[in-house]
Biopython code that builds the backbone (N, CA, C, O; Angstrom):
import numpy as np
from Bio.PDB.StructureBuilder import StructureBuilder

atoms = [
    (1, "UNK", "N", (74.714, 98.705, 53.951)),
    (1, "UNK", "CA", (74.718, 97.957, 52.713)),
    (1, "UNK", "C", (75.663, 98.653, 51.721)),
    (1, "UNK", "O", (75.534, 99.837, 51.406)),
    (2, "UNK", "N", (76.594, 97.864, 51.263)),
    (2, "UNK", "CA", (77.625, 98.680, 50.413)),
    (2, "UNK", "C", (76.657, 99.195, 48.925)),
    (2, "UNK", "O", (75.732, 98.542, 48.442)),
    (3, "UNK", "N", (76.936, 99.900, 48.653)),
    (3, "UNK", "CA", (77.016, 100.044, 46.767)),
    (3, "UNK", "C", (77.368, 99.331, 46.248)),
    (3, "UNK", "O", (78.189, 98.475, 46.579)),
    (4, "UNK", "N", (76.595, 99.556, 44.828)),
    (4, "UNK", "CA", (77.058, 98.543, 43.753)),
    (4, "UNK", "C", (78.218, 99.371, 43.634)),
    (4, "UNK", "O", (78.450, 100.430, 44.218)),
    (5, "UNK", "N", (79.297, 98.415, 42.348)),
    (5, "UNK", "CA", (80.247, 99.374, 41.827)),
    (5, "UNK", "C", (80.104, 98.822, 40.214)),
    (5, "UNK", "O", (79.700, 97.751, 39.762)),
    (6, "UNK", "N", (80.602, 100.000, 39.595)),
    (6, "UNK", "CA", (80.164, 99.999, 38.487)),
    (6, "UNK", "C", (82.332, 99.778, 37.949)),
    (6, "UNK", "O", (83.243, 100.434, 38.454)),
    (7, "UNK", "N", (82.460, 98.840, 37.017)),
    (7, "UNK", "CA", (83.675, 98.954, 35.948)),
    (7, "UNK", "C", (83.102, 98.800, 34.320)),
    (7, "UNK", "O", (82.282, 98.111, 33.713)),
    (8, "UNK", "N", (84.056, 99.872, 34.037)),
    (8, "UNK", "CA", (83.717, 99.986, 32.479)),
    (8, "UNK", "C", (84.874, 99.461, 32.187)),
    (8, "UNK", "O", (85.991, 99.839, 32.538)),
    (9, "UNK", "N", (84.477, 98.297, 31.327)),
    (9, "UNK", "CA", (85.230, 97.359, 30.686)),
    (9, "UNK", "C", (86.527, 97.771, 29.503)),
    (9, "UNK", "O", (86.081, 98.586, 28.697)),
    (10, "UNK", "N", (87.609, 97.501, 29.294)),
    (10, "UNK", "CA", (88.504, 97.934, 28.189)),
    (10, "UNK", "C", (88.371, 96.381, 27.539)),
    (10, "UNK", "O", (89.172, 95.515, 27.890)),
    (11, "UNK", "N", (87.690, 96.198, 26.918)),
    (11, "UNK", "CA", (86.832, 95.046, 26.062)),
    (11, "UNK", "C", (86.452, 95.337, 24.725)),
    (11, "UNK", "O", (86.188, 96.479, 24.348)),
    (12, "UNK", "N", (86.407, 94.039, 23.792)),
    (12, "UNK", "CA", (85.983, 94.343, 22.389)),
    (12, "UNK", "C", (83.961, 93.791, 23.109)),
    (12, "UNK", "O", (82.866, 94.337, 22.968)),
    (13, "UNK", "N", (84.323, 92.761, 23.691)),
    (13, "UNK", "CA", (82.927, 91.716, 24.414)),
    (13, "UNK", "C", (81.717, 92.372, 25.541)),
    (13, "UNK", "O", (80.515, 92.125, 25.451)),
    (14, "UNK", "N", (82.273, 93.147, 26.472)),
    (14, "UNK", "CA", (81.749, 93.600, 27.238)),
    (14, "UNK", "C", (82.061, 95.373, 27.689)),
    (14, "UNK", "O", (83.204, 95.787, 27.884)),
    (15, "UNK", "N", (81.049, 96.091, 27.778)),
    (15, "UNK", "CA", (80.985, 97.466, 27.561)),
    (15, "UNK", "C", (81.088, 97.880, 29.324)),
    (15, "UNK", "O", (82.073, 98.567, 29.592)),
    (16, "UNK", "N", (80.446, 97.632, 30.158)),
    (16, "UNK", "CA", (80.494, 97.573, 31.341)),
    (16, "UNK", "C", (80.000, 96.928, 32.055)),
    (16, "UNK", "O", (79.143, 96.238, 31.502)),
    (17, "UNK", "N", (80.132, 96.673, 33.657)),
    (17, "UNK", "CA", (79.733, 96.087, 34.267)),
    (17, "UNK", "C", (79.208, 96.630, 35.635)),
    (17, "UNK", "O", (79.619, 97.706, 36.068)),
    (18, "UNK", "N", (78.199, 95.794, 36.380)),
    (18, "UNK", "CA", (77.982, 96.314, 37.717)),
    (18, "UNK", "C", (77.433, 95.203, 38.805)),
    (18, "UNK", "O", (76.688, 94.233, 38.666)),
    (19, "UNK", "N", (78.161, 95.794, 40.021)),
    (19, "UNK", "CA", (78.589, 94.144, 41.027)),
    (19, "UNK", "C", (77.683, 95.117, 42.003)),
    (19, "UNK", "O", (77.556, 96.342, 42.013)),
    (20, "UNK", "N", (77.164, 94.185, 42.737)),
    (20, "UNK", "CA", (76.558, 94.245, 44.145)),
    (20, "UNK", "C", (77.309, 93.332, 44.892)),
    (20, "UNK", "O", (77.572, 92.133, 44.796)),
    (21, "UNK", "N", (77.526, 94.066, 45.514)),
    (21, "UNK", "CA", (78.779, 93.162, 46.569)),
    (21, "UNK", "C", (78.296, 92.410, 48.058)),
    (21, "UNK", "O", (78.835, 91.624, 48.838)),
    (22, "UNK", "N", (76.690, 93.263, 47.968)),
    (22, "UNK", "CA", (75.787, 92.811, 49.522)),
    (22, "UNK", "C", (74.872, 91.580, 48.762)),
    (22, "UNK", "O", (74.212, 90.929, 49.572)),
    (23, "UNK", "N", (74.702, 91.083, 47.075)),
    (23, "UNK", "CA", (74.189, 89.979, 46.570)),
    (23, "UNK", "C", (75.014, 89.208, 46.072)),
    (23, "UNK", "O", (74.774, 88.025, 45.832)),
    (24, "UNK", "N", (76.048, 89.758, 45.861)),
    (24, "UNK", "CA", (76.554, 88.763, 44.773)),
    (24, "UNK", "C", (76.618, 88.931, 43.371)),
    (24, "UNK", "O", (77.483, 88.244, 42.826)),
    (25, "UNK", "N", (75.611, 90.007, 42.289)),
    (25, "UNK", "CA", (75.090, 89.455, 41.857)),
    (25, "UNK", "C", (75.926, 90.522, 40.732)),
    (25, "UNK", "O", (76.077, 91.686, 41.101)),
    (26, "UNK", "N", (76.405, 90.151, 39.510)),
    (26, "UNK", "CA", (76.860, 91.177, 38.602)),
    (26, "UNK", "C", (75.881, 91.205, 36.899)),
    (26, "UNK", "O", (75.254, 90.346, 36.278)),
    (27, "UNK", "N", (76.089, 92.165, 36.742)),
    (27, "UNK", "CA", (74.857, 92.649, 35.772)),
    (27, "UNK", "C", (76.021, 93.482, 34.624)),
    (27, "UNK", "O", (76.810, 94.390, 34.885)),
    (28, "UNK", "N", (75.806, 92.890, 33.511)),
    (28, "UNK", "CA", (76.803, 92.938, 32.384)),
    (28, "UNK", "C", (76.449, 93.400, 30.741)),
    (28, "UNK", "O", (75.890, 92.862, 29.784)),
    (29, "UNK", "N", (76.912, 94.314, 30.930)),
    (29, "UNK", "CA", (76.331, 95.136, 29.656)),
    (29, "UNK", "C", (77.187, 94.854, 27.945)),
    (29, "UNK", "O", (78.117, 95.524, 27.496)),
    (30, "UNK", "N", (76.527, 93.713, 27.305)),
    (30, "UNK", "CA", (77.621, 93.407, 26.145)),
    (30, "UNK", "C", (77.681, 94.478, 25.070)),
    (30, "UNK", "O", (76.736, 95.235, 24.844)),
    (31, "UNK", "N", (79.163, 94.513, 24.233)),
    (31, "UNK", "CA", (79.334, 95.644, 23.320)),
    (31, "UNK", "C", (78.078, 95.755, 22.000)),
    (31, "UNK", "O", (77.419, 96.733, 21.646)),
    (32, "UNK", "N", (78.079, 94.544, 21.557)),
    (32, "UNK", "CA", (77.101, 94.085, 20.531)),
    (32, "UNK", "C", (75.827, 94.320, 21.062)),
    (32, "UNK", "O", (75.051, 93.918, 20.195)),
    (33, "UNK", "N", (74.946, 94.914, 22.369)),
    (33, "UNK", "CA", (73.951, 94.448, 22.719)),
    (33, "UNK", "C", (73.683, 94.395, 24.104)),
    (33, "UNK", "O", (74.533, 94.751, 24.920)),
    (34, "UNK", "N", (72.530, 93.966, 24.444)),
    (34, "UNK", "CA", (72.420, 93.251, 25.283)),
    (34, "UNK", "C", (72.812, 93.385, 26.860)),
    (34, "UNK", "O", (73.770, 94.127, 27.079)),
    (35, "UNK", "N", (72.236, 92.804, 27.920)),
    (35, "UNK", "CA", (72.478, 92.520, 29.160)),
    (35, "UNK", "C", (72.375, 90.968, 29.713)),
    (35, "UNK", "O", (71.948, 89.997, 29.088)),
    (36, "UNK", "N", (72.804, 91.002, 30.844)),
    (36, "UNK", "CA", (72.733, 89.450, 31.603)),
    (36, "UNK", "C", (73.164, 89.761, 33.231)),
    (36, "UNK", "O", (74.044, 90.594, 33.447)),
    (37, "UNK", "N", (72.665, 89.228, 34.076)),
    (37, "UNK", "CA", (72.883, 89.167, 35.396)),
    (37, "UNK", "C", (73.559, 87.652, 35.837)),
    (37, "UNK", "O", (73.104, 86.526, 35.638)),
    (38, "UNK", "N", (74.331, 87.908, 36.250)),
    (38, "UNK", "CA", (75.403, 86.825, 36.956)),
    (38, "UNK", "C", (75.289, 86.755, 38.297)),
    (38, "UNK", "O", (75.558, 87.818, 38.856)),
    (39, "UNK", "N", (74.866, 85.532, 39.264)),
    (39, "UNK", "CA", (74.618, 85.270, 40.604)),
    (39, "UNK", "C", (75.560, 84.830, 41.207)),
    (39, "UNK", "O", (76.556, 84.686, 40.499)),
    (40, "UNK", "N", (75.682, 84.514, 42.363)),
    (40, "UNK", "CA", (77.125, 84.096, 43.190)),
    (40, "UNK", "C", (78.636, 84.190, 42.774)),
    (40, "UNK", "O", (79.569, 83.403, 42.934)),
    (41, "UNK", "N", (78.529, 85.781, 42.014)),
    (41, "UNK", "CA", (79.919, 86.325, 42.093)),
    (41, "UNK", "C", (81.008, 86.777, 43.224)),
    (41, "UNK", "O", (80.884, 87.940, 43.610)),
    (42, "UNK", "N", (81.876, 86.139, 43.701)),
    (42, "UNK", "CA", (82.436, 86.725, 44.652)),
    (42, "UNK", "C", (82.948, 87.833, 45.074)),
    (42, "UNK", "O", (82.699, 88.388, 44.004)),
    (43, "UNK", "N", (83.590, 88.903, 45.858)),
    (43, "UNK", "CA", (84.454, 90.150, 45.513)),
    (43, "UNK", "C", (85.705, 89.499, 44.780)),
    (43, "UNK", "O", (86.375, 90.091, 43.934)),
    (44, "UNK", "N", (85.914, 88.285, 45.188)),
    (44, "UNK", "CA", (87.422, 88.019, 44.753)),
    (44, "UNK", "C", (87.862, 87.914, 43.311)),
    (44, "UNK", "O", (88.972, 88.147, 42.834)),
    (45, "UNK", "N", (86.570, 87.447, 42.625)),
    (45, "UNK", "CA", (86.359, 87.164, 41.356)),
    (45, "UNK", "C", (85.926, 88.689, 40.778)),
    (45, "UNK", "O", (86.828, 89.266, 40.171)),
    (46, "UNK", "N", (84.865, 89.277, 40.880)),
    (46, "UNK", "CA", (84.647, 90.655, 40.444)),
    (46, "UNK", "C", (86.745, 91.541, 40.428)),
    (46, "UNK", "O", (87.497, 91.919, 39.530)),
    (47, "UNK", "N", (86.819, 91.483, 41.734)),
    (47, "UNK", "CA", (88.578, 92.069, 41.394)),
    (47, "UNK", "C", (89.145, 91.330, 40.374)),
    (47, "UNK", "O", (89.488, 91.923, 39.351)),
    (48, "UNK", "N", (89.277, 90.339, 40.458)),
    (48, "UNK", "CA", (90.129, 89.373, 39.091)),
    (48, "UNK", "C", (89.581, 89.506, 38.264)),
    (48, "UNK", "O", (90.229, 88.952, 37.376)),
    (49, "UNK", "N", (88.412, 90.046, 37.711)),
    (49, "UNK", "CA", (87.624, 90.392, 36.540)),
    (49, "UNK", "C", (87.944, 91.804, 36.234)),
    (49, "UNK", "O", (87.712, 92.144, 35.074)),
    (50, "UNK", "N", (88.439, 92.713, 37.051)),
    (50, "UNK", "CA", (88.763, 93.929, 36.811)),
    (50, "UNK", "C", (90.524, 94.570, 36.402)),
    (50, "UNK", "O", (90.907, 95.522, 35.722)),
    (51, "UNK", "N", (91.062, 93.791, 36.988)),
    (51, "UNK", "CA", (92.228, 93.141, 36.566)),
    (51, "UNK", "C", (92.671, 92.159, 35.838)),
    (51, "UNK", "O", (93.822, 91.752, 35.998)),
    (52, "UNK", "N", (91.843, 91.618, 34.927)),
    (52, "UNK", "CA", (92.701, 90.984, 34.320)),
    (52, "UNK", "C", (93.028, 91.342, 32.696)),
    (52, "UNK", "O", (92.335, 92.141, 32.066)),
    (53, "UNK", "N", (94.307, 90.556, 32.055)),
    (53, "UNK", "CA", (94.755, 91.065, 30.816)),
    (53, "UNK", "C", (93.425, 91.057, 30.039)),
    (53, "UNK", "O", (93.102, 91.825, 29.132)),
    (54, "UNK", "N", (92.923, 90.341, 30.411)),
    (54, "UNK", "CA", (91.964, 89.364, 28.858)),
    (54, "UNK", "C", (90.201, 89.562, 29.446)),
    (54, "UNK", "O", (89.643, 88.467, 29.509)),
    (55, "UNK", "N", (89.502, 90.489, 29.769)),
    (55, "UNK", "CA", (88.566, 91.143, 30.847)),
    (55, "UNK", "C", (87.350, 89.593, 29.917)),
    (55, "UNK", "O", (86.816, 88.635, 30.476)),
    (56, "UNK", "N", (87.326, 89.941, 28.571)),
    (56, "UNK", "CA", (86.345, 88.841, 27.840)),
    (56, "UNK", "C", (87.121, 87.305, 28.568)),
    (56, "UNK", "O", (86.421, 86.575, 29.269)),
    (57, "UNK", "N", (88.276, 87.037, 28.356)),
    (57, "UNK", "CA", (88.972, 85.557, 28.955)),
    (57, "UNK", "C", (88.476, 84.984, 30.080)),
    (57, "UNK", "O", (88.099, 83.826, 30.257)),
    (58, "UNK", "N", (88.520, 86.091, 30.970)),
    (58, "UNK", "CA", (88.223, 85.969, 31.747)),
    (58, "UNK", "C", (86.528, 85.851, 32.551)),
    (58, "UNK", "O", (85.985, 85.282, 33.498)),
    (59, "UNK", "N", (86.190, 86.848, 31.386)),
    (59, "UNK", "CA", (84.778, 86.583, 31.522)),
    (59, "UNK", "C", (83.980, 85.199, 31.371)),
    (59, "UNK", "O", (83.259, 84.623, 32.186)),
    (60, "UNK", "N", (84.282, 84.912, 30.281)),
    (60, "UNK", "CA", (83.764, 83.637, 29.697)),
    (60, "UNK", "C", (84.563, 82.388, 30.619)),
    (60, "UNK", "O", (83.864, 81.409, 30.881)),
    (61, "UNK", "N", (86.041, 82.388, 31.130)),
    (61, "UNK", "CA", (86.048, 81.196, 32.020)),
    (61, "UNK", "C", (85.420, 81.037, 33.342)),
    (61, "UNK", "O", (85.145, 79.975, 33.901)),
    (62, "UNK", "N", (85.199, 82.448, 33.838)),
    (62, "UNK", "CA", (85.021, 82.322, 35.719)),
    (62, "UNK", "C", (83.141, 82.312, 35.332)),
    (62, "UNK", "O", (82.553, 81.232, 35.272)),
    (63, "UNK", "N", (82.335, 83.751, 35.085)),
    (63, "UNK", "CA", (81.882, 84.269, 35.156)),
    (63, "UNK", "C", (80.115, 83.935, 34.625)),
    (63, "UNK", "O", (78.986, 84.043, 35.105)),
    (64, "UNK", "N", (80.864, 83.412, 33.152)),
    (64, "UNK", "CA", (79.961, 83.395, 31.902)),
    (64, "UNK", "C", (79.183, 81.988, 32.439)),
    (64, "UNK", "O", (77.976, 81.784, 32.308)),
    (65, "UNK", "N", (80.182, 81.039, 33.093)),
    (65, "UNK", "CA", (79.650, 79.339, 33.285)),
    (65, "UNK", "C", (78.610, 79.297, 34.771)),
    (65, "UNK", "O", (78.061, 78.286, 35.209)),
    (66, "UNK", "N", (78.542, 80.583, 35.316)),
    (66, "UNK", "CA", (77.858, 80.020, 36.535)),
    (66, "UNK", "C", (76.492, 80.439, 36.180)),
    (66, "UNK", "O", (75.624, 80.146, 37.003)),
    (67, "UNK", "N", (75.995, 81.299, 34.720)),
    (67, "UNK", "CA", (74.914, 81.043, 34.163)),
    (67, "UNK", "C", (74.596, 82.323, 34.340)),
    (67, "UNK", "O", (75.406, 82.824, 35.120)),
    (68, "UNK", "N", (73.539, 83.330, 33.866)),
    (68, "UNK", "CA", (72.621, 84.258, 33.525)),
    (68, "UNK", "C", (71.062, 83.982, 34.081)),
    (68, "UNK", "O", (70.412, 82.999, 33.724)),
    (69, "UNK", "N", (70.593, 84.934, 34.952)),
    (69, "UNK", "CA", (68.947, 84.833, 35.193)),
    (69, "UNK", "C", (68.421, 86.212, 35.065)),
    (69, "UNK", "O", (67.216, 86.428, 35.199)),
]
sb = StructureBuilder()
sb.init_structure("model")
sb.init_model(0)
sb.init_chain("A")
sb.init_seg("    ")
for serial, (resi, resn, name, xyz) in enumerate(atoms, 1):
    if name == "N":
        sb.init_residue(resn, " ", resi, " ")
    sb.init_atom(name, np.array(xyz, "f"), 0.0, 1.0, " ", f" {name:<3s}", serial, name[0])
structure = sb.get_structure()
């Protein structure tokens, strides 16, 4: 079973993050606050979330819409 992996965000929105790559499931630590768990994240998407210019842009288009439990 792999490890989670943990990225610390270069974000005003999000402080860090952490992916399970054997669920799916990413767990997101906001700057203001707060947590949220994200379900059926892919690896492909977690990488494009770690790479990208805009880490919040990106958050909120891929990430943010498939909902919090």
């Amino acid at each position: 079973m792999p490890e989670p992996v943990t990225f610390v965000a270069d974000s005003s929105a999000l402080h860090f993050a952490r992916y399970s790559p054997d669920t799916g499931v990413l767990k997101v630590w906001f700057v203001k606050g707060g947590t949220a768990r994200y379900g059926g994240v892919t690896p492909a998407e977690f990488a494009e979330l770690q790479a990208a210019p805009s880490v919040g842009r990106y958050f909120n288009a891929v990430i943010r819409r498939k909902g919090s439990f």
